[in-house]
C-alpha positions as CSV (number, residue, x, y, z in Angstrom):
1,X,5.1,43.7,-103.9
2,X,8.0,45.5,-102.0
3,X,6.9,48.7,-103.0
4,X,3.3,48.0,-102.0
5,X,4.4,47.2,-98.5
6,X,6.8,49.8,-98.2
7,X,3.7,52.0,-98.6
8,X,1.6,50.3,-96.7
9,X,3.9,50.3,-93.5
10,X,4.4,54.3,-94.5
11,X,0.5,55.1,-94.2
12,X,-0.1,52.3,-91.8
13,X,2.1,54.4,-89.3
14,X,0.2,57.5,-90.4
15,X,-3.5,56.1,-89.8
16,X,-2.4,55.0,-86.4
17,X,-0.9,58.6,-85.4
18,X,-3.3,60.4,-82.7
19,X,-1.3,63.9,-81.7
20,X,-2.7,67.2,-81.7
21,X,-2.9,69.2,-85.1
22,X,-0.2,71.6,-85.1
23,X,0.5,74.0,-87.8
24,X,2.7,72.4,-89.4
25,X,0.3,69.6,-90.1
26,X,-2.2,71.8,-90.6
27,X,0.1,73.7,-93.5
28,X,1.3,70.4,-95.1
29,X,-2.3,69.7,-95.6
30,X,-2.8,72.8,-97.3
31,X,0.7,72.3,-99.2
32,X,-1.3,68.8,-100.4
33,X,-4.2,70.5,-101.3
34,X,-2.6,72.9,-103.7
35,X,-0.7,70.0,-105.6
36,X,-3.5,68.0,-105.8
37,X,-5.5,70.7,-107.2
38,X,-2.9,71.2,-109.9
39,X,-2.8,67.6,-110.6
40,X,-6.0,66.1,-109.6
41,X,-6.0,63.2,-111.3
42,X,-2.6,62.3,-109.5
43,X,-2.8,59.4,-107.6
44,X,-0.3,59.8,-105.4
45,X,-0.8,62.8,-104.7
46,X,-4.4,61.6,-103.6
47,X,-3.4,59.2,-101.3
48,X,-0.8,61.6,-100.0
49,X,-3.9,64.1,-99.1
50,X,-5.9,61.4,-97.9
51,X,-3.2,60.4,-95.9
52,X,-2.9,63.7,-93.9
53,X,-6.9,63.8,-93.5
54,X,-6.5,60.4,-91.8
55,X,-3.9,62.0,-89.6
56,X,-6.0,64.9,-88.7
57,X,-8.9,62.7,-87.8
58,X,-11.0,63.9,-90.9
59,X,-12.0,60.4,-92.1
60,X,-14.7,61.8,-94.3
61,X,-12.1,64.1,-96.8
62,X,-9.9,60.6,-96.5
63,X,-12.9,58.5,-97.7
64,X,-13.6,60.9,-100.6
65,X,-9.8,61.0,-101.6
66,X,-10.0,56.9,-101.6
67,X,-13.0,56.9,-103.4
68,X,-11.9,59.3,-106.3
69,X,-8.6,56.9,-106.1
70,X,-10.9,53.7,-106.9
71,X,-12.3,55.4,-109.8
72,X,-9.3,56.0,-111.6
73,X,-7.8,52.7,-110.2
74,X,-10.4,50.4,-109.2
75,X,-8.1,47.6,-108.0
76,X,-5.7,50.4,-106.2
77,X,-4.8,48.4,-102.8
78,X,-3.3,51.5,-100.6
79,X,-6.7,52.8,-101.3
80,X,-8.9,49.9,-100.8
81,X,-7.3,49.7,-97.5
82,X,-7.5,52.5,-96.1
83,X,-11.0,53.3,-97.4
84,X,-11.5,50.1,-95.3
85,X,-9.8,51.7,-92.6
86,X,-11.6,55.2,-92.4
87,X,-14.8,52.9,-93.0
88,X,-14.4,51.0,-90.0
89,X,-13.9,54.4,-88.3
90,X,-17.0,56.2,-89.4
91,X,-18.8,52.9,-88.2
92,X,-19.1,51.8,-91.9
93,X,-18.5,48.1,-91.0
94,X,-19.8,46.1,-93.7
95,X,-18.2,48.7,-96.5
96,X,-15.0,48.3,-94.6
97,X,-15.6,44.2,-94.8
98,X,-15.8,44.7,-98.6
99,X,-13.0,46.4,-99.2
100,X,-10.7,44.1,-97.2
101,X,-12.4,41.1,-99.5
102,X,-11.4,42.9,-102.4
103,X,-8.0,43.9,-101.2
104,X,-7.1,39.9,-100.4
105,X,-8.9,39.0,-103.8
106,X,-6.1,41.4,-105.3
107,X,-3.1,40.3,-102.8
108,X,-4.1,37.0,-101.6
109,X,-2.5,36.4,-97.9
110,X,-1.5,40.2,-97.2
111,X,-0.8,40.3,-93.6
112,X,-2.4,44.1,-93.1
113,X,-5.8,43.3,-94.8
114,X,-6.4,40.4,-92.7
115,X,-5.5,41.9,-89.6
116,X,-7.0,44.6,-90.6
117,X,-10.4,42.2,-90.9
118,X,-9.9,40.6,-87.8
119,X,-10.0,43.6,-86.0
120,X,-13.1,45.0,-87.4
121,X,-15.0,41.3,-86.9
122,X,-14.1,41.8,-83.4
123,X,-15.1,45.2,-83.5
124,X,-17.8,44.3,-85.0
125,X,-19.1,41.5,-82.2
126,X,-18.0,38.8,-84.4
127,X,-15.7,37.3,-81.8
128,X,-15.4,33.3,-82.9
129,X,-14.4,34.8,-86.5
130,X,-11.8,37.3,-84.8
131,X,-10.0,35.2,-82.9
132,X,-10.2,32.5,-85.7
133,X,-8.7,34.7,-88.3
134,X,-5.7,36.1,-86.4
135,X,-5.1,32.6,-84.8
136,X,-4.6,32.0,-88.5
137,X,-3.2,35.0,-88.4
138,X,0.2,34.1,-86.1
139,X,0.5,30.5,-87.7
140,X,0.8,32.3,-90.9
141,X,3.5,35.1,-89.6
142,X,5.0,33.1,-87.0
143,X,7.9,35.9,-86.2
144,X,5.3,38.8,-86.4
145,X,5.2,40.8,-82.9
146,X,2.4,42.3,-84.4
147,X,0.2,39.2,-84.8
148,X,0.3,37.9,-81.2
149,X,-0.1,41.6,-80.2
150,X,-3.5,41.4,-81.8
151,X,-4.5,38.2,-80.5
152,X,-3.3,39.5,-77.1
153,X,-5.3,42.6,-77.3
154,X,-8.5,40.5,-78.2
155,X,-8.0,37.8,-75.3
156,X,-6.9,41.1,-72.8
157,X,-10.6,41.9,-73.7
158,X,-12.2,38.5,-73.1
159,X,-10.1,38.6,-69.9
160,X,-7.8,36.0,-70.8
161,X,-5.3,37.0,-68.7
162,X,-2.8,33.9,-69.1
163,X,-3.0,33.7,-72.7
164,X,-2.9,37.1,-73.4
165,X,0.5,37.5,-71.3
166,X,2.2,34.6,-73.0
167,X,0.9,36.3,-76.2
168,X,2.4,39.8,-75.1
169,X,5.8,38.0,-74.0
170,X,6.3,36.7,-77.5
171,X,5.5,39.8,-79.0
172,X,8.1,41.6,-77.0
173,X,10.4,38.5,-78.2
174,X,10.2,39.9,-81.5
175,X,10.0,43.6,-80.8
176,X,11.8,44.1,-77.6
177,X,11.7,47.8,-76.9
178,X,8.3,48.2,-77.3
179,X,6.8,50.0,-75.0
180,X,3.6,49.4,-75.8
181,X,3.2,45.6,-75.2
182,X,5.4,46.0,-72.1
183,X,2.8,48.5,-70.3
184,X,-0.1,46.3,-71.7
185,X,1.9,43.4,-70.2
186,X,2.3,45.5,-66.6
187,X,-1.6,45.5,-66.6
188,X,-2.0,41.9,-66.8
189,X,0.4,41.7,-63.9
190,X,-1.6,44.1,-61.6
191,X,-4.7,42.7,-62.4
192,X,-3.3,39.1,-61.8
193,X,-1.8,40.5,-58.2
194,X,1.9,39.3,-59.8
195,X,3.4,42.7,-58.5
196,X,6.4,41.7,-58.7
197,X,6.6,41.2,-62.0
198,X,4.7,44.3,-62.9
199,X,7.6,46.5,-60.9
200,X,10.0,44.3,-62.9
201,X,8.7,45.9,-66.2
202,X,7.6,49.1,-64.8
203,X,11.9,49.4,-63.8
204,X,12.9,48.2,-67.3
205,X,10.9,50.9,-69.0
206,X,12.6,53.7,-66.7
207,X,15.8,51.9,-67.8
208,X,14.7,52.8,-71.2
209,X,14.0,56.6,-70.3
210,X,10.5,56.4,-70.1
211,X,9.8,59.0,-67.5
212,X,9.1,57.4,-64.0
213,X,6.2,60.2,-63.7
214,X,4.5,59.0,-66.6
215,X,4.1,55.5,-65.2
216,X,3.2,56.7,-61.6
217,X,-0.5,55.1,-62.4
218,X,1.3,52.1,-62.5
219,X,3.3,51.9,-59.3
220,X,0.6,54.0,-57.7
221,X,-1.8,50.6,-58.9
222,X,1.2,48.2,-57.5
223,X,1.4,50.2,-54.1
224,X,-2.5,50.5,-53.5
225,X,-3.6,46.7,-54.8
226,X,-0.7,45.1,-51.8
């Protein structure tokens, strides 16, 4: 089980990786071609190769890789989840919906496949089920800044702006230098006219060394909204 989440958090961070292709990606890509083509029934080397597809944006290449992966291993979970994942991105919902099934038939309770399924059910217009499952979702990992993160970003969306801070504040509880659910909580602020509280945040970021021009949208928004 450690192993399994050890890779999951590895290509977890991968999927969710949106820079530009350099070369270097674009020669490691290559690099994993050549193994694999030596060794094609390797499995890890798959999943490494689908990997970098998935970082380059080529989901289709990924899903093949997955799918080969599932013939070998049919009850493989890296690859049932991240089929599920390139699934959901080519717009392959109910596919992607069967693969995170599977996945929780395999590892009952595994915190990425059902977050993963929430997320596509809210994707997917299935809101009551959404929110249902990761409201299940934070009882079950009660210390996970991930968790009320994803319920914040659904509720941000359904413009529940009080619930969605309190959900952001806890997440930054457990993951305090996140930048991520601080600037998401700074939006709640501006839209709620709390500009005080967005500065507040806005200031601890620069203490952080975020860039003050990066967040000029931000103060700009605080300046123009008074």
């Amino acid at each position: 089980m450690r192993k399994l989440l050890i890779l999951f958090s590895l290509l977890f961070s991968l999927a969710l990786c949106h820079a530009q292709q350099p070369k270097w990606m674009e020669d490691s890509l290559a690099a994993a071609r050549e193994r694999l083509r030596m060794h094609p029934d390797s499995v890890d080397l798959i999943l490494k190769k689908a990997g970098w597809n998935i970082k380059m944006g080529e989901y289709e290449y990924a899903k093949t890789e997955y799918d080969h992966v599932l013939h070998l291993q049919p009850n493989n979970p890296a690859a049932l989840y991240f089929r599920a994942f390139v699934n959901t991105k080519l717009g392959r919902y109910n596919f992607a919906r069967l693969d995170y099934t599977n996945l929780l038939a395999i590892v009952p309770g595994n915190f990425e496949a059902q977050l993963g399924l929430a997320l596509l059910n809210d994707l997917d217009n299935r809101k009551t089920e959404a929110m249902d499952q990761v409201n299940m979702l934070v009882e079950q990992f009660p210390d996970s800044a991930v968790a009320y993160a994803a319920r914040a970003g659904m509720e941000m969306e359904r413009k529940q702006y009080l619930l969605a801070e309190y959900d952001y504040t806890q997440a930054i509880t457990r993951d305090p230098t996140n930048q991520d659910y601080v600037l998401s909580r700074v939006h709640i602020y501006i839209v709620s006219r709390r500009f005080a509280e967005a500065r507040r945040d806005l200031d601890l970021l620069v203490s952080w060394g975020v860039p003050r021009a990066s967040l000029q949208t931000y103060y700009n928004a605080i300046r123009e909204k008074k």
